[in-house]
N, C-alpha and C positions, 0 to 999 in steps of 0.2 A: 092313569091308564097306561100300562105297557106294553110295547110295540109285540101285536103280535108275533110266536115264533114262523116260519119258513113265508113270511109273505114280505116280498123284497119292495122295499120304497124308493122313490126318486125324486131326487131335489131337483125342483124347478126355479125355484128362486131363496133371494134371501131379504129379509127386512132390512131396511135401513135408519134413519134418522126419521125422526118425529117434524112434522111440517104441520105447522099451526097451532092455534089452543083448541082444538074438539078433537084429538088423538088422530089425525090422520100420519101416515107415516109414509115415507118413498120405501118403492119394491123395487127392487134389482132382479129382472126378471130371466132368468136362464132358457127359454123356449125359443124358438126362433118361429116366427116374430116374436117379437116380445108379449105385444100382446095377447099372445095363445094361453098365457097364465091366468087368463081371465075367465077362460072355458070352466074352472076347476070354481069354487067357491070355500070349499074346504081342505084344510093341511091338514097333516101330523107333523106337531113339531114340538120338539122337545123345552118347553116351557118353566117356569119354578117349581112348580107342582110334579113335575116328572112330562110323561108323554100323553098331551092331550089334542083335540081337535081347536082350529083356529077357523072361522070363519068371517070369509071379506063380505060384506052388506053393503056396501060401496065404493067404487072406484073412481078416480079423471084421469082422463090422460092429460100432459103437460110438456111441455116443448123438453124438458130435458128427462122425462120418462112417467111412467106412472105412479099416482099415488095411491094409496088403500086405507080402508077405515076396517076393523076388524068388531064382528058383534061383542060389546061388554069393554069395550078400551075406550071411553068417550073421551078423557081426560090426556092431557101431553104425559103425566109423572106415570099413568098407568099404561099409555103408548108405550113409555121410554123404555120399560121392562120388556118388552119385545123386538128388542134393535137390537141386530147382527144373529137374528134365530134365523134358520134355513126351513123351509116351505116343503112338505113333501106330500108327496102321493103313491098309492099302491101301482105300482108298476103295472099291472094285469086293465088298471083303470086309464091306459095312456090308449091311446085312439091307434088300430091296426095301419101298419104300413104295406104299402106295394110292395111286390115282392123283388129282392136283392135291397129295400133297404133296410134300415137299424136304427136302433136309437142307442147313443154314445155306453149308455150303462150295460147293454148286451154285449157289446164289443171286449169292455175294462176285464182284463186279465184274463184274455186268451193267449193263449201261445201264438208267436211270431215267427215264422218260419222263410226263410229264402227259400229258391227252386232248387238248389242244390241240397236242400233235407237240413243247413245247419240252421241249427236255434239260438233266435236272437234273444230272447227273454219273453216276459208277460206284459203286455200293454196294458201298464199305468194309467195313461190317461190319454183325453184328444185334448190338441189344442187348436182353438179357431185364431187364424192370423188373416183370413181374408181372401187372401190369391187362392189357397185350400186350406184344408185343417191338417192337421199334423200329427200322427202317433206316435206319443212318447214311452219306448219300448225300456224299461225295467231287466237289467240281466236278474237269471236266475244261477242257483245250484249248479243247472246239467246246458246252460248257454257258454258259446262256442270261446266266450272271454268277460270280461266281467266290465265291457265298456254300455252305457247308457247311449241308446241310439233316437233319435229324431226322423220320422220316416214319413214324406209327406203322404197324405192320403188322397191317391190319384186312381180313381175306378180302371183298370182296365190297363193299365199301363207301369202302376207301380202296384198296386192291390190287386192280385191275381184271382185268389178266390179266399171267401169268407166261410168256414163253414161251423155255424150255430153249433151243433149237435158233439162236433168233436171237439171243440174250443180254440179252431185251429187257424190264423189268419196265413195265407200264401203271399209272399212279395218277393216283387223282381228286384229286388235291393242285394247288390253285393257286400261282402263283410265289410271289406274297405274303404267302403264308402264314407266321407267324412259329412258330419252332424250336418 
């Protein structure tokens, strides 16, 4: 099956290592909590056959995180084939948020902008480090130098304003600012 065109997915997690002899395997779960990957029962994920559906029929949770049995992978050698695949789902099927917040894949490559109007690049990615998360800003073409910025993501004080529609995130972060 191939990934429908213009319907965007979102990787929630990724397979890991085969745990036991009945093909169960550990999930490295990308949701916060973790356990929220649990909501979902079926992936899209790009398998040997090309892009098919993967479905959990079983789950435990376990002191160092959870494990998954997937429908039709009874065996460890038939598990094994599905270690280090990534787990997705159609974005439009992720659960509506309150409004001002987001979910990381809406954010990924908006334009960065200070209050002074100069441009810092496209926001690559977030990074969760715990005290906040962090956006890691990508220079572009028409940004003000061609340095890779680190910009913590702090509501209100360092993140000005978000806005979906134009691609455009506002920060109180000057150029100079070091990583």
């Amino acid at each position: 099956m191939s990934a429908e065109i213009g319907i965007k997915r979102v990787v929630l997690g990724q397979i890991g290592k085969v745990h036991g002899i009945k093909g169960w395997l550990r999930l490295n779960s990308f949701t916060t909590p973790p356990e929220n990957i649990l909501d979902y029962s079926q992936f899209f994920a790009d398998i040997e056959e090309g892009w098919g559906i993967l479905e959990i029929d079983q789950h435990k949770h376990q002191a160092n995180g959870l494990i998954v049995h997937f429908h039709g992978y009874d065996d460890p050698e038939e598990a094994k084939k599905l270690t280090g695949i990534e787990l997705s789902v159609n974005a439009e099927d992720l659960p509506s948020l309150e409004a001002g917040s987001f979910y990381w894949h809406e954010l990924e490559g908006m334009e960065v902008l200070n209050e002074e109007g100069q441009l810092y690049g496209k926001l690559e990615q977030l990074l969760e480090t715990g005290a906040n998360d962090v956006l890691v800003i990508q220079p572009t073409v028409d940004s003000i130098d061609e340095r890779k910025r680190l910009i913590p993501y702090i509501k209100e004080e360092v993140i000005k304003k978000i806005d979906i529609k134009a691609g455009k995130i506002l920060v109180s972060w000057e150029a100079d600012y070091l990583e």
